[in-house]
C-alpha positions as CSV (number, residue, x, y, z in Angstrom):
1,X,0.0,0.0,0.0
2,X,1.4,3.1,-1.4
3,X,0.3,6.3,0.6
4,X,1.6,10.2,1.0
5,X,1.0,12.6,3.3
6,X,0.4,16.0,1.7
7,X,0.0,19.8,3.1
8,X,-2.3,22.7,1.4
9,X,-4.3,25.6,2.8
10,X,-2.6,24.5,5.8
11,X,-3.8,20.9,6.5
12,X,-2.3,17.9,6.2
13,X,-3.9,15.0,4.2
14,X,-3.0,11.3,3.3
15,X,-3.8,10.3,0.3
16,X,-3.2,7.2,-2.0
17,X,-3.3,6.7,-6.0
18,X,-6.7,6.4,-7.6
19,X,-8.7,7.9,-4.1
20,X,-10.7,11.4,-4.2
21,X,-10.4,13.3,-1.3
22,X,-12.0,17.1,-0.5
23,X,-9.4,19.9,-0.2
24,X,-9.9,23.3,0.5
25,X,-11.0,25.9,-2.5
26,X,-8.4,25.6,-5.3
27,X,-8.1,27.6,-8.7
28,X,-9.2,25.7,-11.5
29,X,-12.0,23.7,-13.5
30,X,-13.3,20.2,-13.1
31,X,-10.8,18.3,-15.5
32,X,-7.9,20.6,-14.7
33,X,-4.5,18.6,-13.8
34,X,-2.8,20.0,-10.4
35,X,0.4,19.3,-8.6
36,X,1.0,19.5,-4.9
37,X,4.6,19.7,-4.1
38,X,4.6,19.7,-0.4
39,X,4.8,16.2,0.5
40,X,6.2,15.6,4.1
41,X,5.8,11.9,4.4
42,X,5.6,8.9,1.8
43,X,5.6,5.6,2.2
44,X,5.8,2.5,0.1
45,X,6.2,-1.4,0.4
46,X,8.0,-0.8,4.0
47,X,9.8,1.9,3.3
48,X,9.2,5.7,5.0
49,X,10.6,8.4,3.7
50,X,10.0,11.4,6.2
51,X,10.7,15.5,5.4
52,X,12.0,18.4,7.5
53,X,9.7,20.0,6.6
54,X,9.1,18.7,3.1
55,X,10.4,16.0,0.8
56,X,12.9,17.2,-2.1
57,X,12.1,16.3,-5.5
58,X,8.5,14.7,-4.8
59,X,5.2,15.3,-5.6
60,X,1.6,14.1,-5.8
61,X,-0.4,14.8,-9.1
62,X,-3.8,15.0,-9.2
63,X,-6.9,16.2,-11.4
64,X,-9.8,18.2,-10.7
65,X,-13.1,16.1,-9.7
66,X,-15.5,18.6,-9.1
67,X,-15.8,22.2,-7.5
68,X,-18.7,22.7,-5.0
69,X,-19.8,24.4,-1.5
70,X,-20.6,21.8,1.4
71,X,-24.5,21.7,2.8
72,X,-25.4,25.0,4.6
73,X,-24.5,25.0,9.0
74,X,-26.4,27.3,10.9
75,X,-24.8,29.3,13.0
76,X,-27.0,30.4,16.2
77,X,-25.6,33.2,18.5
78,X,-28.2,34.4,21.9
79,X,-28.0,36.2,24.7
80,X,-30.1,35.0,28.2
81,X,-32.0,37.3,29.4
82,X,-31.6,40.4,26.5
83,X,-33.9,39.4,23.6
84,X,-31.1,38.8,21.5
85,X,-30.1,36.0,19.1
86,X,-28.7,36.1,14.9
87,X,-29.3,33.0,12.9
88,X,-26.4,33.0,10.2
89,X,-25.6,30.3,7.7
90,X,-22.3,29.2,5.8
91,X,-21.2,26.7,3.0
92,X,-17.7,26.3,2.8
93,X,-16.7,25.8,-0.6
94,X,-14.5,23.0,-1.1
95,X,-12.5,21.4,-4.6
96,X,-12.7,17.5,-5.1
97,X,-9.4,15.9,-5.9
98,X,-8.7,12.8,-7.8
99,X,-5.1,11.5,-7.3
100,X,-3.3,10.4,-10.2
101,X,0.2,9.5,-9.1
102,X,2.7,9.7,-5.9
């Protein structure tokens, strides 16, 4: 079993060849190739390769599933006591990833 462990928008992710996983908003169009070259762990057959911070010369390509906001929270705020309370929603968009290769 082949995985990596990859960072954008400041999370970490572990991903494998052939999965789709849900990153954060990225530029680009469904179908749209993109490369993510901060890799700080990879591992495959029983071997570990480990960066500080990051690996040299390694990175994960991937393509471009699908762009899209998540289902709607609610966000409640109220004060006891005062009358007071806001209702707010919020979709966070997000981009769907298909990995190609590690």
């Amino acid at each position: 079993m082949a995985f990596a462990i990859i960072e954008n928008g400041g999370k970490q992710y572990m991903v494998e060849a052939g999965k789709t996983v849900l990153l954060e908003k990225m530029e680009g169009e469904a179908g749209d190739s993109v490369t993510f070259p901060l890799v700080v762990l990879t591992s495959e057959e029983g071997k570990t390769e480990i960066g500080a911070p990051y690996l040299k010369g390694v990175k994960v390509e991937g393509k471009i599933v699908e762009q899209g906001r998540a289902d709607k929270i609610r966000i409640v705020h109220k004060q006891s006591k005062k009358r007071m309370h806001k209702v707010r929603g919020h979709r966070q968009p997000f981009t769907k990833v298909e990995i190609v290769s590690l």
